[in-house]
Structures are given as structure tokens and as C-alpha cells.
C-alpha positions as CSV (number, residue, x, y, z in Angstrom):
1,X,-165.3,-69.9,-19.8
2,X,-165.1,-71.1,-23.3
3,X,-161.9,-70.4,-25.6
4,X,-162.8,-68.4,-28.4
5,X,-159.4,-69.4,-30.3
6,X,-159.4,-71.4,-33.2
7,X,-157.7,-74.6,-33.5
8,X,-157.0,-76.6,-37.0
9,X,-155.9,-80.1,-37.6
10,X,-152.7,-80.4,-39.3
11,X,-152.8,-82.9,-42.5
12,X,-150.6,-85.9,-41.8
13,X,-150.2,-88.4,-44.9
14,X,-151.2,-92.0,-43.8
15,X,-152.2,-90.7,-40.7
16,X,-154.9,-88.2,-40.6
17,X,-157.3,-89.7,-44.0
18,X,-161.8,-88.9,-43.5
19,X,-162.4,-92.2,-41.4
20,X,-159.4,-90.3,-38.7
21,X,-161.2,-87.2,-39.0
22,X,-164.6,-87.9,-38.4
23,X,-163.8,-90.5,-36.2
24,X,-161.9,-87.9,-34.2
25,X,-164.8,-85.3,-34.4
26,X,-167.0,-88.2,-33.1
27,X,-165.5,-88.8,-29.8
28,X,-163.3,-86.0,-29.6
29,X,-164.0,-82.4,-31.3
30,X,-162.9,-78.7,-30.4
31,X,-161.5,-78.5,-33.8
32,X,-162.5,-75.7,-36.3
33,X,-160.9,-76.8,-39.5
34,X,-159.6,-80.3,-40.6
35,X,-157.2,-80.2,-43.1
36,X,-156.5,-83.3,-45.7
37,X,-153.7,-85.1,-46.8
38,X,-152.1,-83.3,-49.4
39,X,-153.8,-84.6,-53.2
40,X,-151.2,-84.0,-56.2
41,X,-152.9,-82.9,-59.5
42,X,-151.5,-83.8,-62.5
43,X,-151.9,-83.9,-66.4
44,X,-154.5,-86.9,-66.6
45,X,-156.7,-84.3,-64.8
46,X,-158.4,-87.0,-62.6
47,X,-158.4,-87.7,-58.8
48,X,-157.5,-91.4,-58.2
49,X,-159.7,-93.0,-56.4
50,X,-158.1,-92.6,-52.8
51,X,-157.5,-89.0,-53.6
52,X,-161.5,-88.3,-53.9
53,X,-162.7,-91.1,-51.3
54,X,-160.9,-88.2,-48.8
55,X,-162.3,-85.5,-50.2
56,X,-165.8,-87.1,-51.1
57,X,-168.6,-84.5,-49.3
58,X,-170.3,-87.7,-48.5
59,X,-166.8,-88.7,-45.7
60,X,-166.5,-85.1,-44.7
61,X,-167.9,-82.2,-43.2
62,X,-167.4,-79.5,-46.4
63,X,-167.8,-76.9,-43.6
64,X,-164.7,-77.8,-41.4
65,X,-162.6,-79.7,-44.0
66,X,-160.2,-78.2,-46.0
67,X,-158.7,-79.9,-49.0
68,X,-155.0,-79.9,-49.3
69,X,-152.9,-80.0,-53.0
70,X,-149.7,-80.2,-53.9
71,X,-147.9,-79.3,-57.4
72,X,-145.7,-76.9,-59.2
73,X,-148.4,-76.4,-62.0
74,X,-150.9,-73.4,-61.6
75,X,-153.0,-75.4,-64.8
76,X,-153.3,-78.7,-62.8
77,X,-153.8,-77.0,-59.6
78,X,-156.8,-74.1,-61.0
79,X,-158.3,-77.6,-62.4
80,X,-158.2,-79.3,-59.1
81,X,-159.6,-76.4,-57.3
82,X,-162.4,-76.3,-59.6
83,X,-163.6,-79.6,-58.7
84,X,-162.6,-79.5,-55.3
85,X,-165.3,-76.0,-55.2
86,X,-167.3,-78.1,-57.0
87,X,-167.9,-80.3,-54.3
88,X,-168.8,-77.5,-52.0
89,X,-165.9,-76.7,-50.7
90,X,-164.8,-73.1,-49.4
91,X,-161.4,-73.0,-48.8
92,X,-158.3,-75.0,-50.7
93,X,-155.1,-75.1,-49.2
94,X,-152.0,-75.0,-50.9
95,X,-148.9,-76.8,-49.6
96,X,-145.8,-74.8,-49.3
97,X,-144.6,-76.6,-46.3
98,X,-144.0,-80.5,-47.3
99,X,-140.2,-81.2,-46.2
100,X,-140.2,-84.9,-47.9
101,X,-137.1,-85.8,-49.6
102,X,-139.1,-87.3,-52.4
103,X,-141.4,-84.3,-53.2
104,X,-139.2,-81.7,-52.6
105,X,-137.2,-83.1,-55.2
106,X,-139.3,-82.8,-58.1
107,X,-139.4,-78.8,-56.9
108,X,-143.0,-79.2,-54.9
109,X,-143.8,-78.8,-51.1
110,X,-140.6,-76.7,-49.3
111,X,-139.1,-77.6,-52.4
112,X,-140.5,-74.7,-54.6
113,X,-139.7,-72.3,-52.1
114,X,-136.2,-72.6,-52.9
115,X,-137.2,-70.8,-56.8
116,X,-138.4,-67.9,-55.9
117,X,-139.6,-66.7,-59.2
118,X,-141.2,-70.0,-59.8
119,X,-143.3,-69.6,-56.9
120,X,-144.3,-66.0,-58.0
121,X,-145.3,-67.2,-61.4
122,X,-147.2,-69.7,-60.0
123,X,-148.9,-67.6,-57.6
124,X,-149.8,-64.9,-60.1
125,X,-151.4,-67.8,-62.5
126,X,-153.3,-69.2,-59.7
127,X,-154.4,-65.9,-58.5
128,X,-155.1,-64.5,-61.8
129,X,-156.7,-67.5,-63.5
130,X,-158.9,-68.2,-60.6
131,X,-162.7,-68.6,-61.5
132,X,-164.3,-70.1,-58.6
133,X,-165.4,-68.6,-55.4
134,X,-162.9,-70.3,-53.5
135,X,-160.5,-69.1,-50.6
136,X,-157.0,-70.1,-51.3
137,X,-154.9,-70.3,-48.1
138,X,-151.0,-71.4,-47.7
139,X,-148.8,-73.5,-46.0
140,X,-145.3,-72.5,-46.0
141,X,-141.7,-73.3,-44.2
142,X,-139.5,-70.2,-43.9
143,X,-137.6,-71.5,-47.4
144,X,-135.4,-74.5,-47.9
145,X,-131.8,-74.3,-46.6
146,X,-131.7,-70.8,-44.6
147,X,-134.9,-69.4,-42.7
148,X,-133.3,-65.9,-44.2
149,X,-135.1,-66.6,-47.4
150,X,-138.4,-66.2,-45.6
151,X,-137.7,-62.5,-46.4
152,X,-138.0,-62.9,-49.7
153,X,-140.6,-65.5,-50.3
154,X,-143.2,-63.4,-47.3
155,X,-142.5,-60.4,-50.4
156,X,-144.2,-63.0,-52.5
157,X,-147.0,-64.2,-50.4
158,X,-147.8,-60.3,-49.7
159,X,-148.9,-59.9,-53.9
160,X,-151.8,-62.1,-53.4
161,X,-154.9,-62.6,-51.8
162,X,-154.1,-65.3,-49.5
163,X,-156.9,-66.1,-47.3
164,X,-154.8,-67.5,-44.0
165,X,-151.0,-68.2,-44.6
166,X,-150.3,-71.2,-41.6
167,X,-146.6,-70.7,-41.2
168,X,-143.9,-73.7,-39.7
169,X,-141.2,-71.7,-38.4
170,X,-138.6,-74.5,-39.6
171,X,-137.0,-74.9,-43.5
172,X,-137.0,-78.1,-45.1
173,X,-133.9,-79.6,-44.4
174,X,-134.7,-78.7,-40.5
175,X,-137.5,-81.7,-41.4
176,X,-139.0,-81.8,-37.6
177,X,-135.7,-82.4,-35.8
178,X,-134.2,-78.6,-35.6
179,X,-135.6,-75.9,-33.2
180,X,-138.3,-73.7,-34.8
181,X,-137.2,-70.2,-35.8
182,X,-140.0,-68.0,-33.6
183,X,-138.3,-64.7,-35.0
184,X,-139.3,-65.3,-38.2
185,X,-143.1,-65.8,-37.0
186,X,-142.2,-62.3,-35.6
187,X,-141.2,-61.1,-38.5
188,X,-144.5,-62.1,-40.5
189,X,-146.6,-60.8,-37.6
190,X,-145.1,-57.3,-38.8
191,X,-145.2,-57.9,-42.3
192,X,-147.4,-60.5,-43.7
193,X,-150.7,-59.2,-45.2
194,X,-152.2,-62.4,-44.6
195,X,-154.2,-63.1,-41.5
196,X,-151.5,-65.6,-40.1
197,X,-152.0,-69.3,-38.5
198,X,-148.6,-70.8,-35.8
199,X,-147.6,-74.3,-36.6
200,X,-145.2,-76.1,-34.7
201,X,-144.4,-78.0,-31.7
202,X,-147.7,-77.9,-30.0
203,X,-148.3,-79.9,-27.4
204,X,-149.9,-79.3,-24.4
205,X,-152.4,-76.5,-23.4
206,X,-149.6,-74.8,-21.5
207,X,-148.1,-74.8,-25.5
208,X,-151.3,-73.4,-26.5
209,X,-152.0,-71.0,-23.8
210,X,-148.6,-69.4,-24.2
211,X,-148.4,-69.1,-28.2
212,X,-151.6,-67.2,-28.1
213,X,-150.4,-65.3,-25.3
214,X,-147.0,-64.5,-27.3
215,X,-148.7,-63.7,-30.3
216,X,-152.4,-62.1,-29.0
217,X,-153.0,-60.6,-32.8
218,X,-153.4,-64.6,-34.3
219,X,-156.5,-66.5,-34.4
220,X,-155.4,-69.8,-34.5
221,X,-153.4,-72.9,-34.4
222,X,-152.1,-75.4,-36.6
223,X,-151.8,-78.4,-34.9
224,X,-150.5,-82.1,-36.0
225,X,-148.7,-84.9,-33.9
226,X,-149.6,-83.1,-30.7
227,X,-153.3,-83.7,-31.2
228,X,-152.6,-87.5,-32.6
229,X,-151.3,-88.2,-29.7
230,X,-153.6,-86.4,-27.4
231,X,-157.1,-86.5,-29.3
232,X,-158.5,-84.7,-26.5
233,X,-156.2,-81.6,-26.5
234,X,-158.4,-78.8,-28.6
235,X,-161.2,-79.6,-26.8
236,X,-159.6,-79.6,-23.4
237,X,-158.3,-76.2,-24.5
238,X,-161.7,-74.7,-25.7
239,X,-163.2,-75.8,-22.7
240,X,-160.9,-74.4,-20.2
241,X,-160.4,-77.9,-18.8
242,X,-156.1,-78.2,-19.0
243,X,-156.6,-81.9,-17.9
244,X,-153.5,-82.6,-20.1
245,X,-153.9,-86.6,-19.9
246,X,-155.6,-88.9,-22.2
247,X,-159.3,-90.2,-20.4
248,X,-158.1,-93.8,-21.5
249,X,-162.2,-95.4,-21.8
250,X,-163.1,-93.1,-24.2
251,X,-159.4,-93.2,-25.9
252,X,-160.3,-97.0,-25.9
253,X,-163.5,-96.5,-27.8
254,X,-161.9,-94.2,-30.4
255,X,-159.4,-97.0,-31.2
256,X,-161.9,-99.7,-31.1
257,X,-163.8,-97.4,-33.6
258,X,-161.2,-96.6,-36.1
259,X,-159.6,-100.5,-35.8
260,X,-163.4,-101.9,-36.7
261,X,-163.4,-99.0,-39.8
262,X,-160.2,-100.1,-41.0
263,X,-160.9,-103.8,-40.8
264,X,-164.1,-103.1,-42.9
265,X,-162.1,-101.5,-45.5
266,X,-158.9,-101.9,-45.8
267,X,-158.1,-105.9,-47.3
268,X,-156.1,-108.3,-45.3
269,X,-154.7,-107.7,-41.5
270,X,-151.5,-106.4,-42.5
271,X,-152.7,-103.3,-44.0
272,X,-154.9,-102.6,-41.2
273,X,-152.0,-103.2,-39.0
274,X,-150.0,-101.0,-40.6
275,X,-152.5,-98.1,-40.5
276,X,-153.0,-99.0,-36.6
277,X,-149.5,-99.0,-35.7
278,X,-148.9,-95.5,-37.9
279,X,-150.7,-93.7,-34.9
280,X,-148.6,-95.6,-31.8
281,X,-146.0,-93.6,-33.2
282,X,-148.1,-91.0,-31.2
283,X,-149.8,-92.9,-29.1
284,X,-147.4,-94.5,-27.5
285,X,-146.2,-91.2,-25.5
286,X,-149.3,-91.8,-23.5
287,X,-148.2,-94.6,-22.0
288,X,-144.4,-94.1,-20.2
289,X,-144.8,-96.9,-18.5
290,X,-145.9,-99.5,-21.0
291,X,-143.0,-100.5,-23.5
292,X,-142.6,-103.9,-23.5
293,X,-146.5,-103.9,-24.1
294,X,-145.8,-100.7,-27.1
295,X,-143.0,-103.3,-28.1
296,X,-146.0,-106.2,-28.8
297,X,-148.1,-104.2,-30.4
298,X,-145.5,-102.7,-32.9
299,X,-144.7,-106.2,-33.9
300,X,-147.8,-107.9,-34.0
301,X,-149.1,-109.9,-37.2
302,X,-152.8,-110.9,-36.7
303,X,-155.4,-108.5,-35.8
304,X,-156.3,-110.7,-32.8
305,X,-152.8,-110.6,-31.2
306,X,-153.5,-106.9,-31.7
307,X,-156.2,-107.1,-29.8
308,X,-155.0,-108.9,-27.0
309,X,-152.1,-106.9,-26.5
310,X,-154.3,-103.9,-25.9
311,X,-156.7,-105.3,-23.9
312,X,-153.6,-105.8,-21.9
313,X,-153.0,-102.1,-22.3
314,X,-156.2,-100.8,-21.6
């Protein structure tokens, strides 16, 4: 029997760009929507060029991928979603949730949440200045220091015509360390006008199994560093399979794809290493028994020590 959930990949900056996602559609799949790396708008008005490389239709499926953006300004965010629509695009997702130190302080990400009437002025410009047949779906923490601002800002979020509202049950100074706050999902499940989307410390298909069994009224999942490090997880779920472990040949040919991709494009060894060794922070979960190997890899300098050390591995 075939899962009839939905399950959405979570946008992770440096980790998750087009050459991870269709790579990761490629060999792995079960996924219904791919969401991007956040793209921040601003007044020159212009995507730089790795901002539209990830969004170009030509790297992406326009029917799965969802552009992300990020900014405080309803004039540079209405021009972004008109060329994002443009494009082909149906949906554009706004992000509420960011917890980073750095854009939270220039009041963007989690950070707005914390301005309440900010973030209902913007809102009401977006909503009301819209011109392009576009869903507009959002991101949110619960607010910034005390989940009990959630009240307030789900008030906002319930004026507009959100088109999925994905909610991390965490605020921003929780980052990813704190426990989630499931109440407060509870909460929006009683009072959110939105259709609503869980995001948060999914991991396994016992995690999945038992959120949509806790919450039988959502549709979907949000889902970020659990599927890095377990590609095969949505697919295992939509399948009925709850094998739960990583099938380490085709994991092998994944990497080998995404290593040859990155070499092609990316100049020198260092920043190819870098991207490579951005997803053993995941990976490397997968293999327990394995760290002085994890160790070599992390510091390795040429792409060909690299190699060896996971030829080693795997």
C-alpha cells in the first residue's frame, strides 16, 4: 500500500542548491515539493547570478520546486515574486522561520516575527499588491524569544490568504538545540486558517508514522537534516517499506554523482570539498562505526584523498 501523505524538502543553505535536488530526485524521490535556499531581494532589483542558477526552470522541475525569499520589504519581495511566476512557478514561499544570528538581525527570517505590526504591514502589502497568479505559502517559528507570541503572530497569518503555512514549533533563539513546542502545533490545528505543514525533528518513519497519526487533519511534512542524512526516507515512507537504513550502493552512486557535479562546476578542490563535507555533517550518522574514517574525510585537502578515504568507507 502506497502512502498518500505528502512529504516536502526543507531548504537548507549550502546544502540543499538544484544540482542536490535533482540529483536527489534522480536516485532517490518520494518527495512532493522541493523547496530552495532562501533568495534575498533587494533594491538593485536583480537576482545575482547564484540566486537564478537555483531557480533557473532549466535546473528544476517548476512543478515540485518551490522558490524560497527572504526580506522585510513587500516592494522587493512583490518584484521577486513576479519574476519568480514568470518563470513558471506556482507557488513562492516566504521565510518566517530563519533563526540565523546574522539575518535575524537586520529584522528578516524569525527576526520579523518579533514586530508584530511590521509583519502585518508587510503581509497586507504583499497580499494586497499582488498581481500574479501565484500561491504564497509561509514559513514560520512560533515568534522570537517566547513561543507565547505565536498567539499573536497565528492572529496575523489568519488575515491573509496563505496557501500552506509550514510551522517549526521552536522560536529563534531555541535555534535547533531546544525541544519543539508540539502544543503550539495544537494550537494552530484549532485556529490557523491555513492548511498547515509539521516541521521539525523528523527522522525516521516511525517520526513520520506517528506525526501524521498525532495530527490525522495535516497533509504533509516538512522535512530537512532527516532526509540529508537519510536520502532514502520519503520514499521508504511512500512505499510502505520502513527499511530505516541507508542501501549504501546506491547511496554510493548518489555521492559519486553529486562529487563529479561539483567538480565540474565549482573551481578548485577546496570548494568542492567544502560543499562535500557540508553533507557528512548528516552523513556521517550513517556510519556509527566509522569515525576515524568520518575523521579523514573531514580533513581531507585533495579531491583524490577524498576519494580514497571513501572507497575505504564504502
Amino acid at each position: 500500500m502506497t502512502n498518500t501523505k505528502k512529504i516536502y524538502l526543507a531548504p537548507l543553505e549550502g546544502v540543499t542548491d538544484s544540482i542536490f535536488r535533482k540529483t536527489f530526485a534522480k536516485y532517490y524521490g518520494g518527495i512532493d515539493k522541493y523547496y530552495t535556499p532562501f533568495i534575498s531581494p533587494n533594491s538593485t532589483f536583480k537576482f545575482t547570478t547564484r540566486e537564478f542558477k537555483d531557480i533557473n526552470p532549466d535546473n528544476n522541475d517548476i512543478n515540485t520546486t518551490v522558490p524560497q525569499l527572504l526580506t522585510n520589504n513587500a516592494e522587493h519581495f512583490l518584484w521577486a515574486v513576479h519574476e519568480i511566476s514568470a518563470l513558471g512557478f506556482k507557488e513562492i514561499n516566504f521565510n518566517l522561520g530563519c533563526p540565523s544570528g546574522t539575518v535575524v538581525a537586520k529584522k528578516k527570517g524569525s527576526g520579523l516575527l518579533y514586530y508584530p505590526e511590521d509583519l502585518d504591514n508587510m503581509l497586507y502589502e504583499v497580499f494586497s499588491g499582488l498581481k500574479d497568479d501565484v500561491a504564497i505559502s509561509i514559513k514560520t517559528r512560533l515568534g522570537k524569544v517566547e513561543p507565547e507570541e505565536f498567539y499573536e503572530i497565528l492572529d496575523i497569518y489568519n488575515k491573509y490568504p496563505i496557501s500552506e503555512l509550514t510551522i517549526h514549533p521552536r522560536v529563534q533563539k531555541d535555534f535547533y538545540r531546544e525541544p519543539i513546542h508540539p502544543e503550539f502545533f495544537e494550537y494552530a490545528i484549532e485556529h490557523a486558517n491555513a492548511p498547515l505543514v509539521f516541521n521539525g525533528e523528523i527522522k525516521t518513519i516511525s517520526n513520520i508514522e506517528n506525526t501524521f497519526r498525532k495530527y490525522p487533519s495535516i497533509n504533509a511534512l516538512m522535512i530537512g537534516r532527516g532526509l540529508i542524512a537519510n536520502p532514502s526516507l520519503a520514499f521508504e515512507y511512500k512505499e510502505s517499506l520502513a527499511v530505516n537504513s541507508l542501501d549504501l550502493a546506491k547511496f554510493k552512486s548518489f555521492h559519486d554523482d553529486l562529487l563529479s557535479q561539483y567538480t565540474a562546476i565549482l573551481s578548485g578542490e577546496k570548494p568542492v570539498l567544502h560543499r562535500m563535507k557540508e553533507f557528512w555533517v548528516y552523513w556521517e550518522c550513517n556510519f556509527p562505526e566509522q569515525d576515524k574514517i568520518i575523521k579523514k574525510i573531514r580533513k581531507s585537502n585533495r579531491i583524490e584523498e577524498y576519494k580514497s578515504y571513501m572507497s575505504s568507507l564504502i
